[in-house]
Backbone as a printed PyTorch tensor [residue, N CA C, xyz], in Angstrom:
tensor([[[  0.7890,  -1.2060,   0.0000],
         [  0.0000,   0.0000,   0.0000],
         [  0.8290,   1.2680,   0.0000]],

        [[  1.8780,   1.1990,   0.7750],
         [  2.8940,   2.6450,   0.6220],
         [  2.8930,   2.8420,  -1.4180]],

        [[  2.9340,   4.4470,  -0.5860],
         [  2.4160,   4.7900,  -1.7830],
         [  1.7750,   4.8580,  -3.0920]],

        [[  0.8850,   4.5750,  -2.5250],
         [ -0.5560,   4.3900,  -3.0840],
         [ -1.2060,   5.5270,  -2.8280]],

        [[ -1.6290,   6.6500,  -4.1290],
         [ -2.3180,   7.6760,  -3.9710],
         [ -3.4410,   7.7850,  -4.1700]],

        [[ -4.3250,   6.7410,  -4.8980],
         [ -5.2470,   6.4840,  -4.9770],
         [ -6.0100,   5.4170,  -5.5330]],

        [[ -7.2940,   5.3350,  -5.1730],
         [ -7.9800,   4.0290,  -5.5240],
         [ -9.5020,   4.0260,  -5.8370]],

        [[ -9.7440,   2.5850,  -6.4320],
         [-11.4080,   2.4830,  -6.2730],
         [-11.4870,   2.3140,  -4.8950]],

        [[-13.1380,   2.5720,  -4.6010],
         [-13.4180,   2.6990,  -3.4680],
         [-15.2130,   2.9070,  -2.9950]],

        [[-15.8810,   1.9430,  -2.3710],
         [-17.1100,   1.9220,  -2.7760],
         [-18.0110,   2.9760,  -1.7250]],

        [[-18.7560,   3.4650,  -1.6950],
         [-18.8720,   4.4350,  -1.3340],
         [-19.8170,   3.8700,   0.3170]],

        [[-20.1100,   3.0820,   0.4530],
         [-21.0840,   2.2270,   1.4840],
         [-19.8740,   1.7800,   2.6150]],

        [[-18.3660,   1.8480,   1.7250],
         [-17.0090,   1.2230,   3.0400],
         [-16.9760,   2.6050,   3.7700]],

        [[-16.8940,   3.5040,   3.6190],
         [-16.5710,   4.8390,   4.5470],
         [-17.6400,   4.4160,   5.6630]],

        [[-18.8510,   4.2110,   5.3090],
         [-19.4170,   3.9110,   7.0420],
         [-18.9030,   3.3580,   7.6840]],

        [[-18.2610,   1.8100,   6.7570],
         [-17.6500,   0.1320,   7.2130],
         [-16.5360,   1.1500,   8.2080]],

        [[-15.7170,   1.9900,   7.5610],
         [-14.7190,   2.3930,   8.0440],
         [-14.3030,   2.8540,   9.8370]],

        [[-15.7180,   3.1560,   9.8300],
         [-15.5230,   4.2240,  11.1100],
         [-16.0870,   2.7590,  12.2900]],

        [[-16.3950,   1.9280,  12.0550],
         [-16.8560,   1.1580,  12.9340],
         [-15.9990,  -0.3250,  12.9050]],

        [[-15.2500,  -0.3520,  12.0870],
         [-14.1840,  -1.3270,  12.0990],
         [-13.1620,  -1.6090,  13.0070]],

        [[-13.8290,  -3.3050,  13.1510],
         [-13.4030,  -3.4710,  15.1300],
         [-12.4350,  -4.8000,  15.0120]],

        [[-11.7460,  -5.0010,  13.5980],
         [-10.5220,  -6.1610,  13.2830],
         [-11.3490,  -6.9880,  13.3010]],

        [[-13.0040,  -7.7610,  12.4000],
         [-13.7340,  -8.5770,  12.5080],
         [-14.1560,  -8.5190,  11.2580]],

        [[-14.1710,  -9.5470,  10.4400],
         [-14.5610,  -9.4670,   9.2160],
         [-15.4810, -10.7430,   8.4130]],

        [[-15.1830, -11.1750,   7.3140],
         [-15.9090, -12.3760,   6.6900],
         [-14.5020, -13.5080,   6.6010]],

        [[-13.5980, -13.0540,   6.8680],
         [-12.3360, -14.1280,   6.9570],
         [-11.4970, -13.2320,   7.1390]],

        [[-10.3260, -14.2140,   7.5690],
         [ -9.3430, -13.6230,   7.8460],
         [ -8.3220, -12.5110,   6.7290]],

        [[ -7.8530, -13.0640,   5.4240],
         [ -7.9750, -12.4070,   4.7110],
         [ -8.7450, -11.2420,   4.5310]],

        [[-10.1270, -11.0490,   4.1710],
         [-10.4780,  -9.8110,   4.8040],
         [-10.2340,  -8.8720,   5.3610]],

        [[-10.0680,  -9.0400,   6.8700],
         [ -9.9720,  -8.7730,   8.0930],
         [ -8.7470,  -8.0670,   8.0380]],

        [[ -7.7350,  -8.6730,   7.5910],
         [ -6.2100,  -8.1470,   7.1190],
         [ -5.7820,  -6.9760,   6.2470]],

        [[ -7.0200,  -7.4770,   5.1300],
         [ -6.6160,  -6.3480,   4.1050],
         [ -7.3420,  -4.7060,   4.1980]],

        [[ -8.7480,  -5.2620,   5.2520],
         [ -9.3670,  -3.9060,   5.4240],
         [ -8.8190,  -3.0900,   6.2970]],

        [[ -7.9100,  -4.0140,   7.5660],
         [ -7.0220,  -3.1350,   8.2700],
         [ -5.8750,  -2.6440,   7.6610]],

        [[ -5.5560,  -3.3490,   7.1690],
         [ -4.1550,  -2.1460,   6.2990],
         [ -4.7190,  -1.3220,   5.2570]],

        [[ -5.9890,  -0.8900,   4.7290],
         [ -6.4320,  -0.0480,   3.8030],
         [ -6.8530,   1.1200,   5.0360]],

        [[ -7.5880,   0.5890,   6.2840],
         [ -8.1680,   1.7070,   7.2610],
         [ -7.1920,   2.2200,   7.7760]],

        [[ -5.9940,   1.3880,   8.7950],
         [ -5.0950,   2.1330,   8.9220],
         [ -4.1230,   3.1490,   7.7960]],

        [[ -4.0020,   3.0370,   6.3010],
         [ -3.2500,   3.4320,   5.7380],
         [ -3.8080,   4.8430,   5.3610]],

        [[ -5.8490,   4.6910,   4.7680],
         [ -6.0850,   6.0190,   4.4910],
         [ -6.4350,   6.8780,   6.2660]],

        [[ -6.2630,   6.4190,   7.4720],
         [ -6.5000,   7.2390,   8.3930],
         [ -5.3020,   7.7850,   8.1590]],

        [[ -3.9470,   7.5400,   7.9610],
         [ -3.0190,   8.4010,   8.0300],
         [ -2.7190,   9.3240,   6.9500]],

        [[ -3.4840,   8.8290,   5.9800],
         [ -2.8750,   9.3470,   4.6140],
         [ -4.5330,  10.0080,   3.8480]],

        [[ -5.1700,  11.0110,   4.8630],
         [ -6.3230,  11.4400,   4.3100],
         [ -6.5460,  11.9260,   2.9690]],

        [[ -5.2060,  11.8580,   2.5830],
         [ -5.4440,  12.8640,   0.9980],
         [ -5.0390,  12.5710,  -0.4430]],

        [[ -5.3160,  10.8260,   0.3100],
         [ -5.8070,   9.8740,  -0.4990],
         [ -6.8030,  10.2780,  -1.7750]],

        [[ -6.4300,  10.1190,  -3.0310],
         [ -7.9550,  10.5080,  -3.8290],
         [ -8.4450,   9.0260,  -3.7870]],

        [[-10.1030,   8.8070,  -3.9570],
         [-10.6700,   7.9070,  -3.8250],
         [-11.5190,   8.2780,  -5.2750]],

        [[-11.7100,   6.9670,  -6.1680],
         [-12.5450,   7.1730,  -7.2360],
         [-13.6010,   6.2280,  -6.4010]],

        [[-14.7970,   6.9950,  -6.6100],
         [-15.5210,   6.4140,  -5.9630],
         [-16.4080,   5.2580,  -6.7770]],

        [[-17.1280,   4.2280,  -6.7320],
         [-17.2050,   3.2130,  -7.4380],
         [-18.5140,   2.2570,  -6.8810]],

        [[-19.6870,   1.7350,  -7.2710],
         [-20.6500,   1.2320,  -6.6140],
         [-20.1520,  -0.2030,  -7.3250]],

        [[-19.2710,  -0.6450,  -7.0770],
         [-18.2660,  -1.6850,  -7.4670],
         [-17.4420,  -2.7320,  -6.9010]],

        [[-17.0610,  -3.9860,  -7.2150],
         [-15.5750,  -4.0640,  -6.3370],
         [-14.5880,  -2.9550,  -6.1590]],

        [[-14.4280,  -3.0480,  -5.1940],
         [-12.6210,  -2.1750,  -5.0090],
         [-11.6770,  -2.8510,  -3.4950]],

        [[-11.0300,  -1.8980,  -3.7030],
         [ -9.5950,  -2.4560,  -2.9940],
         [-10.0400,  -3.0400,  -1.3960]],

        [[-10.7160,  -2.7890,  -1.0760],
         [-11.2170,  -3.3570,   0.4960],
         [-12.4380,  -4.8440,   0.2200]],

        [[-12.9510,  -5.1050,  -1.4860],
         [-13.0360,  -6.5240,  -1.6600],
         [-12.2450,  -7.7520,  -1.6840]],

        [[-11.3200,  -7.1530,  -2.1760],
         [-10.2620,  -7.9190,  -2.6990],
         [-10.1590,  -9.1530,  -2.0240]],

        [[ -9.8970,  -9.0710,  -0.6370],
         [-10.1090,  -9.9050,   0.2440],
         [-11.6900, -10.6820,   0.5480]],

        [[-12.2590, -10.1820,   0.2610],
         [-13.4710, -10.5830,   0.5380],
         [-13.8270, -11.7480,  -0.3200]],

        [[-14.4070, -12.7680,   0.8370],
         [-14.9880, -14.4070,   0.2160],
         [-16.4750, -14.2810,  -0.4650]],

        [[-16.9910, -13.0650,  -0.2550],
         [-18.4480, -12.5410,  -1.1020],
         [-18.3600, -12.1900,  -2.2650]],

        [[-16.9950, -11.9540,  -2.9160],
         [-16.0710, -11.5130,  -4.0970],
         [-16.0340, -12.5030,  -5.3520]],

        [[-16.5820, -12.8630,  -6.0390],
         [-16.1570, -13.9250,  -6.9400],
         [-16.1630, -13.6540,  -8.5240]],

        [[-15.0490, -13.9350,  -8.7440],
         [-14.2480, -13.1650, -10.1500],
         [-15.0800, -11.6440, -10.5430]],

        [[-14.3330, -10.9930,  -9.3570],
         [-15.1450,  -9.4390,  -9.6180],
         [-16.1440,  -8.9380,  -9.4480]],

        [[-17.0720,  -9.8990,  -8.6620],
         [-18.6280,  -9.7580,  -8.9510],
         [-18.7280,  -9.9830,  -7.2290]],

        [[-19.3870,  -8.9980,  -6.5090],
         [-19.8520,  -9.2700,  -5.1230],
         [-21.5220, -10.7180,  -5.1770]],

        [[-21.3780, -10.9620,  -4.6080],
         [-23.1220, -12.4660,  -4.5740],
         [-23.3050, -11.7750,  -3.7170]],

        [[-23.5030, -10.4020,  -3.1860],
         [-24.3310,  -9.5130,  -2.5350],
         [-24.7660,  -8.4390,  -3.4200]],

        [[-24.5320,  -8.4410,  -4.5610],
         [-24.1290,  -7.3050,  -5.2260],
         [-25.3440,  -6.1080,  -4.9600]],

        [[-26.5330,  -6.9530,  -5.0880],
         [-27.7020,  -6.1690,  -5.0270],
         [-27.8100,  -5.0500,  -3.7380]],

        [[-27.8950,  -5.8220,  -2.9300],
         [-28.0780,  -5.2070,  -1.3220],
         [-26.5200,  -4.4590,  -0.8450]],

        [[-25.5290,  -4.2630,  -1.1480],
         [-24.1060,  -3.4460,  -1.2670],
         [-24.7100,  -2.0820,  -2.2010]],

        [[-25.0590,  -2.4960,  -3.4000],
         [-25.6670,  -1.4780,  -4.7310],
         [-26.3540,  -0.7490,  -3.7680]],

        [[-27.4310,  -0.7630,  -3.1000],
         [-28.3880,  -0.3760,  -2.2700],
         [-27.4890,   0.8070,  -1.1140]],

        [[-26.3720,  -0.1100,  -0.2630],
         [-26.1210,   0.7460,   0.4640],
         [-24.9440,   2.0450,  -0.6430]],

        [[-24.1400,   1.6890,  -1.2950],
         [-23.5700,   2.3380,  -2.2890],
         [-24.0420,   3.3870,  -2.7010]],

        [[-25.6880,   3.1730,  -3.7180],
         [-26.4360,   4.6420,  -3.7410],
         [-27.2050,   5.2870,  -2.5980]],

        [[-26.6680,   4.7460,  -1.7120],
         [-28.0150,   5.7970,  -0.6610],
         [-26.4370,   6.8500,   0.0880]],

        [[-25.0750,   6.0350,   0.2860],
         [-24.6400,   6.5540,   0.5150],
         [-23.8070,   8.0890,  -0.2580]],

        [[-24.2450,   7.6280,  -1.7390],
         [-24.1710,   8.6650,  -2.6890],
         [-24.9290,   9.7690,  -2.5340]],

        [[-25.9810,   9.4310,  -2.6590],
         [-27.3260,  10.3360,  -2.4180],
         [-27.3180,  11.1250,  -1.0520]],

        [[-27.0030,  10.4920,   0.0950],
         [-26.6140,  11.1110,   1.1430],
         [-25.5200,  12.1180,   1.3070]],

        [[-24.5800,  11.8590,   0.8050],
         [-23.5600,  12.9020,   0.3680],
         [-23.2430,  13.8540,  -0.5470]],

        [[-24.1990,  13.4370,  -1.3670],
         [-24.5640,  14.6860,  -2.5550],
         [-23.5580,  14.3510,  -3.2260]],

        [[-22.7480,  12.7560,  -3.9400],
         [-21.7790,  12.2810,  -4.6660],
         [-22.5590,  11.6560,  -5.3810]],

        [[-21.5720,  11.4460,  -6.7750],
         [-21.7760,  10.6750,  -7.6380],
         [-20.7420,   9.4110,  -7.8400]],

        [[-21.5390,   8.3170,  -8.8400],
         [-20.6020,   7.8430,  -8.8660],
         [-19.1490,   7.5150, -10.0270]],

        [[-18.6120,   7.4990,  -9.7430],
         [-17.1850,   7.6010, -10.6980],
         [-16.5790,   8.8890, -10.1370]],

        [[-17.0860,   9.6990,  -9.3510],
         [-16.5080,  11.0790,  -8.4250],
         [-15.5510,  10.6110,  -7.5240]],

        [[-14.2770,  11.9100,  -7.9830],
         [-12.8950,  11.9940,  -6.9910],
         [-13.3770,  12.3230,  -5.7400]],

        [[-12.2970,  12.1070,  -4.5320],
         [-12.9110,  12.5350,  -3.2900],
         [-11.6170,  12.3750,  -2.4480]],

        [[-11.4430,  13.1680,  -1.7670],
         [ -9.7100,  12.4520,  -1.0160],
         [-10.6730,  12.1470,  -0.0710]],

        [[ -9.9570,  10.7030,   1.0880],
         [-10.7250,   9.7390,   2.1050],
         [-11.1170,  10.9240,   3.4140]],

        [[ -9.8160,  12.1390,   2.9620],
         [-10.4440,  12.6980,   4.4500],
         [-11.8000,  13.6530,   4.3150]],

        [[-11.9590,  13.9290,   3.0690],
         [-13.6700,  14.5140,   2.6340],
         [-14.5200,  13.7790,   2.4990]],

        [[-14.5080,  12.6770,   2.3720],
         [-15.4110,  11.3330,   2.3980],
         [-15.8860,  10.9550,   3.8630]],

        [[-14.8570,  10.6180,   4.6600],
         [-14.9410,  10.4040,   6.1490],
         [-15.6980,  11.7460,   6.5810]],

        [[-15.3200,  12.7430,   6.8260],
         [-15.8740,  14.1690,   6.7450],
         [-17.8050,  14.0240,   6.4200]],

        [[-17.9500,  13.6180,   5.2640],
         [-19.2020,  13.5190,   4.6190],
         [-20.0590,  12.6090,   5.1570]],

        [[-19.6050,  11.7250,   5.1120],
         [-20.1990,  10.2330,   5.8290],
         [-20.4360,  10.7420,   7.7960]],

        [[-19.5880,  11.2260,   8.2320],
         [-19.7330,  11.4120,   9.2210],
         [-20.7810,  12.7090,   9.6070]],

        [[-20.8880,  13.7330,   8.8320],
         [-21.7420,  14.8140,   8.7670],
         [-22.7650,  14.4640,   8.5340]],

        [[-23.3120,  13.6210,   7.3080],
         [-24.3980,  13.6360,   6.3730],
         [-25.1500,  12.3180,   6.8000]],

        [[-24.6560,  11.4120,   7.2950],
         [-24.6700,  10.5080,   7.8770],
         [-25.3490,   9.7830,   9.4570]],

        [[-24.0270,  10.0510,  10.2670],
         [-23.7490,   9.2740,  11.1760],
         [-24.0720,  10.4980,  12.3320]],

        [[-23.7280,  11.5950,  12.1910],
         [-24.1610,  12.3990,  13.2590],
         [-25.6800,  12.6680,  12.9400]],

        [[-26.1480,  12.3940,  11.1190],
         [-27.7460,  12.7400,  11.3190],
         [-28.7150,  11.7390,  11.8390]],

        [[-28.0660,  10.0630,  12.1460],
         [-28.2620,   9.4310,  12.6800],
         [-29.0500,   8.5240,  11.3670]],

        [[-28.6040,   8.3970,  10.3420],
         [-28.9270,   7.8410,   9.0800],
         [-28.4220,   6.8510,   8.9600]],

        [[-27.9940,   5.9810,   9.5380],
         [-26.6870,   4.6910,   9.2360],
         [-27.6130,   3.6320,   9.3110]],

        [[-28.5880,   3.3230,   9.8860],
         [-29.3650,   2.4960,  10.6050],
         [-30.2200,   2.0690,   9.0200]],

        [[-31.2490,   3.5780,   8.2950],
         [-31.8100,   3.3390,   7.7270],
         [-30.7780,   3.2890,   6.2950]],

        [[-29.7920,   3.3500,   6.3200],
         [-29.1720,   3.0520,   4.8200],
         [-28.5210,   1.6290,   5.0010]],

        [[-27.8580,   0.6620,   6.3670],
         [-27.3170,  -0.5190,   6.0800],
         [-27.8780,  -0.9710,   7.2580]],

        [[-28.8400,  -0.7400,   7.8620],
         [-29.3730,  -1.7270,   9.2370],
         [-29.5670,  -3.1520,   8.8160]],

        [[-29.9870,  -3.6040,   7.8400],
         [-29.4620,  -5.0160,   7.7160],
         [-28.4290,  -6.0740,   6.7340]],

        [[-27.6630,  -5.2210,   6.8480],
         [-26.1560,  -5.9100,   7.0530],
         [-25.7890,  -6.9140,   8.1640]],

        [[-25.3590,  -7.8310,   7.8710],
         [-24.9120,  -9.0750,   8.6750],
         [-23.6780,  -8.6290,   9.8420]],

        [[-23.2290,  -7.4920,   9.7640],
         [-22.5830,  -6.4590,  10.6610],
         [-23.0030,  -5.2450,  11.5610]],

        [[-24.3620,  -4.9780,  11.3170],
         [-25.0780,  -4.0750,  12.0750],
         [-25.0100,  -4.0280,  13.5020]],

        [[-24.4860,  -5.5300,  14.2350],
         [-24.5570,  -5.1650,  15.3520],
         [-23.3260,  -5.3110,  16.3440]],

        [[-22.4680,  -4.5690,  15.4900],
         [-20.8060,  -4.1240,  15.7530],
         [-21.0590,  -2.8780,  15.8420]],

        [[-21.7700,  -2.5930,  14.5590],
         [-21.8510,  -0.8710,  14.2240],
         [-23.0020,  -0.1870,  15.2390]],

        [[-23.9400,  -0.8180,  15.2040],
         [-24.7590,  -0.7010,  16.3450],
         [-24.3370,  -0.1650,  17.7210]],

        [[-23.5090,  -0.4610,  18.1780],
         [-23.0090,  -0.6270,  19.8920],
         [-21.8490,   0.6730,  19.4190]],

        [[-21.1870,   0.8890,  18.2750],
         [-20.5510,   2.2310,  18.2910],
         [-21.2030,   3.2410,  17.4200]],

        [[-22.3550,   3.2080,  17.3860],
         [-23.3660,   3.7400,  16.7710],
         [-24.0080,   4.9130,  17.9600]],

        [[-23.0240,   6.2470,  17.9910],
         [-23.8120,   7.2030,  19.4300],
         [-25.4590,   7.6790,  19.0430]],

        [[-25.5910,   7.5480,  17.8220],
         [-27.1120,   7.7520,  17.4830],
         [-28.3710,   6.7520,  17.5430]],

        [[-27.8880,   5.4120,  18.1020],
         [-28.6630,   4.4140,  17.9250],
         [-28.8350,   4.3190,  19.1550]]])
């Protein structure tokens, strides 16, 4: 990941981001989303192409199969609401620390997280660090 200035990036992980507790769908996973979270917390100015897509925090992922999420539908779902919530589009630049910024404004302090991914098979990680729930 050093130096790495930018990436795809789906727009539904910036929530994943802020509630990420080293617990994932495998270990792999688990590995690769922590070295993408730790890398853009330090490196906010990251550009992110944003993408209702695979990207770099699938990679790892066992829901992933040759490019194609077998969630794809219900991800799509959280993807555009989190667009729509932020007043983004998709294929739009964004460095991670205006994204985090957005997600957290538009979002998580309006107490919107619930009704854009409340049933996610992870909701109740995010839940318990969820100060609006």
């Amino acid at each position: 990941m050093a130096g790495l200035d930018r990436f795809l990036f789906r727009p539904h992980h910036g929530m994943c981001f802020g509630f990420f507790r080293g617990k994932g769908y495998s270990s792999d996973f688990t590995e690769n989303m922590g070295r993408i979270v730790s890398y853009l917390e330090t490196h906010p100015d990251t550009v992110l192409t944003l993408t209702a897509g695979v990207d770099k925090v699938c990679e790892g992922c066992p829901n992933q199969v040759s490019g194609v999420c077998i969630s794809a539908d219900k991800v799509l779902r959280y993807d555009e609401a989190v667009l729509r919530a932020c007043g983004l589009a998709d294929g739009e630049e964004i460095t991670y620390g205006q994204m985090r910024h957005l997600v957290k404004e538009k979002i998580l302090d309006a107490g919107m997280r619930w009704q854009i991914c409340g049933d996610c098979v992870w909701d109740d990680i995010c839940s318990k660090g969820d100060k609006n729930e």
